[in-house]
C-alpha positions as CSV (number, residue, x, y, z in Angstrom):
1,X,-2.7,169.6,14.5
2,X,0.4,167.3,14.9
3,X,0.4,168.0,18.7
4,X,-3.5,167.3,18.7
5,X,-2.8,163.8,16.8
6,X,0.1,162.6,19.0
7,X,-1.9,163.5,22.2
8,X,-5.3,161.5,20.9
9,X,-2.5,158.9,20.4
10,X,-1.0,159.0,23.5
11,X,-4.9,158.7,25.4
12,X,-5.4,155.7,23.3
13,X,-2.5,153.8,24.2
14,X,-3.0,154.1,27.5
15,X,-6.7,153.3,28.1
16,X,-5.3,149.9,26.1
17,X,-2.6,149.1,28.8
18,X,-5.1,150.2,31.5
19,X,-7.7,147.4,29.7
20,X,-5.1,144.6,29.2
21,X,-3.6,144.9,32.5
22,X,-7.4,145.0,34.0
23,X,-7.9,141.9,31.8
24,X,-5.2,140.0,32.9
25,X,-5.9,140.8,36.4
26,X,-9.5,138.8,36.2
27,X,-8.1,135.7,34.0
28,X,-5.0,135.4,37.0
29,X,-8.1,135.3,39.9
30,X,-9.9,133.3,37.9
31,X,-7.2,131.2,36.9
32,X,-5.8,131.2,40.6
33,X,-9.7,130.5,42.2
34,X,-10.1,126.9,39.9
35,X,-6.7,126.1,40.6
36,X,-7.9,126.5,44.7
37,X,-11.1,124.3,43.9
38,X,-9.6,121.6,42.0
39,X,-6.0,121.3,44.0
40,X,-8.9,120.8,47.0
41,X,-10.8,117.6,44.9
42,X,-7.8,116.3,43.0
43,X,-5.1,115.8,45.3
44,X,-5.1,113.4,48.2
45,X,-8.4,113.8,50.5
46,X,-7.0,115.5,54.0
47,X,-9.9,113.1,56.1
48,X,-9.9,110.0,53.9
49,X,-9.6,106.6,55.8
50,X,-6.2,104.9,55.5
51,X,-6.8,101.4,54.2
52,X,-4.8,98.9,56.2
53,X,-3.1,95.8,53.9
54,X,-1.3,94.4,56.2
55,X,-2.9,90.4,56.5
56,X,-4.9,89.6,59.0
57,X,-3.2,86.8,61.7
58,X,-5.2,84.0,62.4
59,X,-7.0,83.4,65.7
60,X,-6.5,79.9,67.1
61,X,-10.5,78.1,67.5
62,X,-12.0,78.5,71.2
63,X,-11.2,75.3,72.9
64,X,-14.0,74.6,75.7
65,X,-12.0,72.0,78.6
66,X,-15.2,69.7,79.1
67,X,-16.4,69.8,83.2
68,X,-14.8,66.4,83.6
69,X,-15.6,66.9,87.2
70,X,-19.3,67.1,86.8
71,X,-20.2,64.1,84.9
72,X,-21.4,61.4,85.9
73,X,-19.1,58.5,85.4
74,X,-19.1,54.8,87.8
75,X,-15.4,54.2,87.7
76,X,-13.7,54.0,91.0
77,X,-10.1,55.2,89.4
78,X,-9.9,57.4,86.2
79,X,-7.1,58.9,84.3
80,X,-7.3,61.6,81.1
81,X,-4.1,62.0,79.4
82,X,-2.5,63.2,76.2
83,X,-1.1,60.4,74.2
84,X,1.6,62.5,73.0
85,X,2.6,64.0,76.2
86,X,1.4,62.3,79.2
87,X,0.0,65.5,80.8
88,X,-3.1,64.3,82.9
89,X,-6.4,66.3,81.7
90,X,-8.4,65.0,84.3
91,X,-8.2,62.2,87.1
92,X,-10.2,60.2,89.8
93,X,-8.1,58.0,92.8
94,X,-5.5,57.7,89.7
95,X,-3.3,56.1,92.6
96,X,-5.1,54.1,94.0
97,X,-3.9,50.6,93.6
98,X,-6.3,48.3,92.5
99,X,-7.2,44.6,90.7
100,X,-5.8,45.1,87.0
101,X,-7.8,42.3,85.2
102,X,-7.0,41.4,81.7
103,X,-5.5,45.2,81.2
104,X,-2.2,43.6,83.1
105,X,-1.8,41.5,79.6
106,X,-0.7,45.0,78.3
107,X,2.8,44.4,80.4
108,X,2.5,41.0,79.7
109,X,2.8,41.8,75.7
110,X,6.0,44.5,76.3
111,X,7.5,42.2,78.3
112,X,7.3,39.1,75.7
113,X,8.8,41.2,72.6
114,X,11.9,42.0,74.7
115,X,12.7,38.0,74.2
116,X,10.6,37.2,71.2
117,X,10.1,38.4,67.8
118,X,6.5,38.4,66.4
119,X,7.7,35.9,63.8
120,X,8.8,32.8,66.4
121,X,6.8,30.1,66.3
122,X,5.7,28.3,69.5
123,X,4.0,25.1,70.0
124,X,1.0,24.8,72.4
125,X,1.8,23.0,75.5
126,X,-0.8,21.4,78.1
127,X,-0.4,24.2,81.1
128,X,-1.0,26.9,78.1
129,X,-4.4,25.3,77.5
130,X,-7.5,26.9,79.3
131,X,-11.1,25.6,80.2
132,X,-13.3,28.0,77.7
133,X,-15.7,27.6,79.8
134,X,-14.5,29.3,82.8
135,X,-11.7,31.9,81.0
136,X,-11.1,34.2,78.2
137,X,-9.3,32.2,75.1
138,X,-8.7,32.5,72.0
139,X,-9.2,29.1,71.2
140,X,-5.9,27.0,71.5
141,X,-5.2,23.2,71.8
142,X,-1.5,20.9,72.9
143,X,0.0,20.8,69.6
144,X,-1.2,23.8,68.1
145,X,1.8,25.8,66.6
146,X,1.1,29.8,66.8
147,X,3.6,32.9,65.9
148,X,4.3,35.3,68.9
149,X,2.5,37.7,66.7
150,X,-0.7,35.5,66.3
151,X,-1.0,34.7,70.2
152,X,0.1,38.8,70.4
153,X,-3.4,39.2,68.0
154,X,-4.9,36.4,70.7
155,X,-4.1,38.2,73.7
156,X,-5.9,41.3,72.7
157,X,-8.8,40.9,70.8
158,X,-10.4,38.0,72.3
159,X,-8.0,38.5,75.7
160,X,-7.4,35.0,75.8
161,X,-5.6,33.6,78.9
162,X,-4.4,30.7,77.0
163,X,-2.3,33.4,74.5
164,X,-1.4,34.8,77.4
165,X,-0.1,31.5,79.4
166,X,2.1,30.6,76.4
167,X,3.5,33.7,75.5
168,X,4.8,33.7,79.1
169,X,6.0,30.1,79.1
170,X,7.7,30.5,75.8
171,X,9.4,33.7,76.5
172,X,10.2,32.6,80.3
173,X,12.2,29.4,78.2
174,X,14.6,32.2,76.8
175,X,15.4,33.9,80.0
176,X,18.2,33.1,82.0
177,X,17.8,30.5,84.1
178,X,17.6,31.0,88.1
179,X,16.8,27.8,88.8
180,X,12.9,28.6,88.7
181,X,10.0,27.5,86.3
182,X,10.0,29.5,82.5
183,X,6.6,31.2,84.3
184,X,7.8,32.7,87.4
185,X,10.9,33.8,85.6
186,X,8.6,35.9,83.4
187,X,6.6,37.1,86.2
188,X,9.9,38.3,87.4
189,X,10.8,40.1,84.0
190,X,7.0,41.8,83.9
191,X,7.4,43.6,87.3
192,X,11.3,44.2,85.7
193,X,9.3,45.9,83.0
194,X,7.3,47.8,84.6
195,X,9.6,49.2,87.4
196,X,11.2,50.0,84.1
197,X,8.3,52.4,82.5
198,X,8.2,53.8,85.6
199,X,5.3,51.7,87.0
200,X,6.1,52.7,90.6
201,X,2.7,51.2,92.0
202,X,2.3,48.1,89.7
203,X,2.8,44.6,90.9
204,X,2.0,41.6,88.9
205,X,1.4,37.6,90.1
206,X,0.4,36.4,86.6
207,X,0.2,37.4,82.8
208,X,-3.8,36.9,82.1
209,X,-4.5,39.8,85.2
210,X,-6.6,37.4,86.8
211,X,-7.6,38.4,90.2
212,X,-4.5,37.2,92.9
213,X,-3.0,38.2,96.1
214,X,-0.5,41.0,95.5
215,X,-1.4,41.4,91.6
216,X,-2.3,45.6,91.7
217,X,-2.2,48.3,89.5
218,X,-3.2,52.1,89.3
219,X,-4.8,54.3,86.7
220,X,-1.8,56.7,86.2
221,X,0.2,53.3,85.7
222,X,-2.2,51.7,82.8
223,X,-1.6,54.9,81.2
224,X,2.3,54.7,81.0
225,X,1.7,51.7,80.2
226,X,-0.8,52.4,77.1
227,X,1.9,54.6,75.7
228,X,4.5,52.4,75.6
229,X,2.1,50.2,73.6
230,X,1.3,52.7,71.3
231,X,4.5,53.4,70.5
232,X,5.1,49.6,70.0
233,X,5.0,49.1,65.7
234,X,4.1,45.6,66.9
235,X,1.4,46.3,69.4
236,X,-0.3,49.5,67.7
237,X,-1.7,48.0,64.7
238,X,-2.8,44.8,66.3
239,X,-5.1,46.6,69.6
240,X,-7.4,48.7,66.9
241,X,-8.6,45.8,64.9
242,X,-12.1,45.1,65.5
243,X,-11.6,41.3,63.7
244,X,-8.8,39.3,62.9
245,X,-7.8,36.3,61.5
246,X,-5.1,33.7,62.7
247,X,-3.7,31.0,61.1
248,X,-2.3,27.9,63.5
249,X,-0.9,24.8,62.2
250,X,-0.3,21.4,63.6
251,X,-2.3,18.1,63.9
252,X,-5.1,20.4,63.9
253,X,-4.5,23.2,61.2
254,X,-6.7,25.9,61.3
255,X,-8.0,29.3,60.7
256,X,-9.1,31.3,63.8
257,X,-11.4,34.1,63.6
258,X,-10.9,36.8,66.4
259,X,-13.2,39.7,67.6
260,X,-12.2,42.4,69.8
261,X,-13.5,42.8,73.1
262,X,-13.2,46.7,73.0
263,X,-16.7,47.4,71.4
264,X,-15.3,51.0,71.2
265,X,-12.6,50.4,68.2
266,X,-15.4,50.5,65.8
267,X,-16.2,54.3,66.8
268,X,-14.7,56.3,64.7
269,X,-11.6,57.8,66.3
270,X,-10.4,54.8,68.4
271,X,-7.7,53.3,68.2
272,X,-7.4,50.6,71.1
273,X,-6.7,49.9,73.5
274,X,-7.4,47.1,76.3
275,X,-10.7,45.8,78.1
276,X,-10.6,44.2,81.7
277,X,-13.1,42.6,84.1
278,X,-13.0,40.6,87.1
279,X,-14.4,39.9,90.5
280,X,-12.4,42.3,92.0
281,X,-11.2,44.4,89.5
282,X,-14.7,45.3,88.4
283,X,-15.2,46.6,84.6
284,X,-11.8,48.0,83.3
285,X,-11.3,50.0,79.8
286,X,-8.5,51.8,78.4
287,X,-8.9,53.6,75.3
288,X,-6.8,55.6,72.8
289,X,-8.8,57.9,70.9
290,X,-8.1,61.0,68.2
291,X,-10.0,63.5,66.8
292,X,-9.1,66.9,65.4
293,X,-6.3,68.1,67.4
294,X,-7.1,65.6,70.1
295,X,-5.1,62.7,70.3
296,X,-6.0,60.8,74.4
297,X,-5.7,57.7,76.5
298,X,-8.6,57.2,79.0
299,X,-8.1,54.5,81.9
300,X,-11.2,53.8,83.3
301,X,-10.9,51.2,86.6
302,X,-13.8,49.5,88.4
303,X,-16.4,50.8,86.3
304,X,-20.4,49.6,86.3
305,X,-20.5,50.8,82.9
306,X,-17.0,51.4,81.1
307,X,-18.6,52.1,77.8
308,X,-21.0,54.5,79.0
309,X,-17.8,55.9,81.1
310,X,-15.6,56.2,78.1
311,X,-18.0,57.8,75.9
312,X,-19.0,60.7,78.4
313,X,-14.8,61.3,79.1
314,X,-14.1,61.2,75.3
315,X,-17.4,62.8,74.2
316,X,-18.7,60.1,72.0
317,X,-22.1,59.4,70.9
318,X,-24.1,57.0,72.5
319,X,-24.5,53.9,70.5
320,X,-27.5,53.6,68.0
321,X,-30.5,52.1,69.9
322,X,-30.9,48.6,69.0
323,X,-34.3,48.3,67.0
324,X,-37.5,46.4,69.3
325,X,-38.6,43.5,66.7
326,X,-42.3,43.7,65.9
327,X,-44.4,40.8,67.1
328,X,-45.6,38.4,64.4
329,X,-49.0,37.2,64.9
330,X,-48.8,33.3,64.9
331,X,-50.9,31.9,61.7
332,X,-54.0,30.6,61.8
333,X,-54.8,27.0,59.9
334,X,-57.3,27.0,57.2
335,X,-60.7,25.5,58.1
């Protein structure tokens, strides 16, 4: 009976382990299969797109060089620089010697501060004086006292000769002496002053740039010439005003009101720099213009329409259309 007991005993102890172990073995493949199917959603995606941080470097804008070549410009001589630089952009007979016209006075004012200070004061003379009728002036008379920075405003905005005849006298006065007159000394000193900038093809017979034998410049030499200017602290401010007032004492005292000749210094942008026009020379510009990350001189040099020239170089707009006035019908008297 005993035996019978411990047998039944033994049978059911066994078909437990057999059931555990049968148990266990379906939790572990369970166990084991979710572990599969979430390691394969939780952890990091085997074909997922790497995201890249690193910043992005900036492109520089698309600059488009302008077809200088195809426009349609008068000029007979042209040169496109950078003001900064020098480097020509673009250029037409830029060698070619020609008539200079009042564009010369930009030598004429260099060479004056190298002996004058803007705050010397000169008195008017006779020979200085100019018939207004027949030159460019700013308006002087004999006695008239001016500063060298007043006749400097004088020689560039309205481009008068008569600025430009006593700047010359009074600065020739102060160099030495070689036994000739104050005025061909300073004739001397401009073409000193421009073999100096490097003016190689230059030549100058007077200070106003009025057409004479011998008196010749180029395009590429205005433009040397510009630069100097600009770098000038007198000169700079005084070729982008587009009025000025100067104030001249004597037996006469006064107040002069100037306007500048460059119609382009009231686009917005330029900054000078000289106007021109003779017989010979023709219609003569140089301008100094900035915009953006442009910063150029244009010397335009026996031109039939400067302005129109300058505008299509620099890309300006053309100037507003002046307005056609309406008729008015005359009145009629009452019957």
């Amino acid at each position: 009976m005993r035996q019978q007991r411990r047998t039944r005993s033994t049978i059911l102890g066994v078909a437990l382990l057999v059931f555990s172990l049968i148990a266990a073995g379906w939790t572990f493949s369970r166990l084991h299969t979710q572990s599969n199917s979430s390691g394969s959603s939780a952890g990091a995606p085997a074909a997922a797109t790497a995201v890249d941080t690193t910043p992005a470097t900036p492109q520089p804008p698309v600059v488009t060089t302008p077809d200088y070549a195809a426009l349609n410009l008068s000029a007979k001589s042209i040169e496109l620089i950078d003001a900064d630089t020098g480097d020509v952009r673009f250029e037409r007979d830029a060698e070619a010697q020609r008539a200079p016209a009042s564009t010369a006075k930009i030598v004429t004012a260099l060479t004056a501060l190298r002996s004058a200070r803007p705050e010397d004061v000169v008195t008017i003379q006779d020979a200085d004086v100019v018939d207004p009728a027949l030159e460019s002036n700013m308006g002087l008379k004999a006695g008239d006292t001016v500063t060298v920075h007043d006749l400097l405003v004088g020689l560039f905005l309205p481009s008068g000769n008569d600025a430009a005849n006593a700047l010359a006298r009074f600065t020739g006065e102060r160099l030495p002496d070689d036994g000739k007159p104050p005025l061909q000394r300073f004739i001397a000193e401009m073409n000193a002053e421009a073999t100096r900038l490097g003016m190689t093809q230059s030549h100058f017979v007077n200070p106003s740039g009025d057409d004479a034998d011998g008196q010749v410049v180029t395009a590429h030499d205005l433009g040397v010439a510009a630069r100097a200017l600009l770098a000038d602290p007198a000169l700079r401010p005084i070729v982008a005003l587009p009025t000025a007032e100067v104030r001249v004492g004597g037996p006469d005292a006064r107040v002069i009101r100037l306007t500048n000749t460059n119609e382009l210094v009231l686009t917005t942008g330029v900054y000078g720099v000289k106007t021109g026009t003779t017989e010979n020379a023709g219609e003569c510009l140089i301008v100094a213009y900035r915009e953006a990350q442009e910063n150029v001189i244009a010397v335009i040099l026996g031109s039939t329409d400067r302005y129109a020239d300058a505008r299509a170089l620099l890309g300006l707009p053309a100037p507003p259309a002046t307005p056609v006035a309406t008729p008015v019908p005359s009145a009629t008297a009452a019957p």
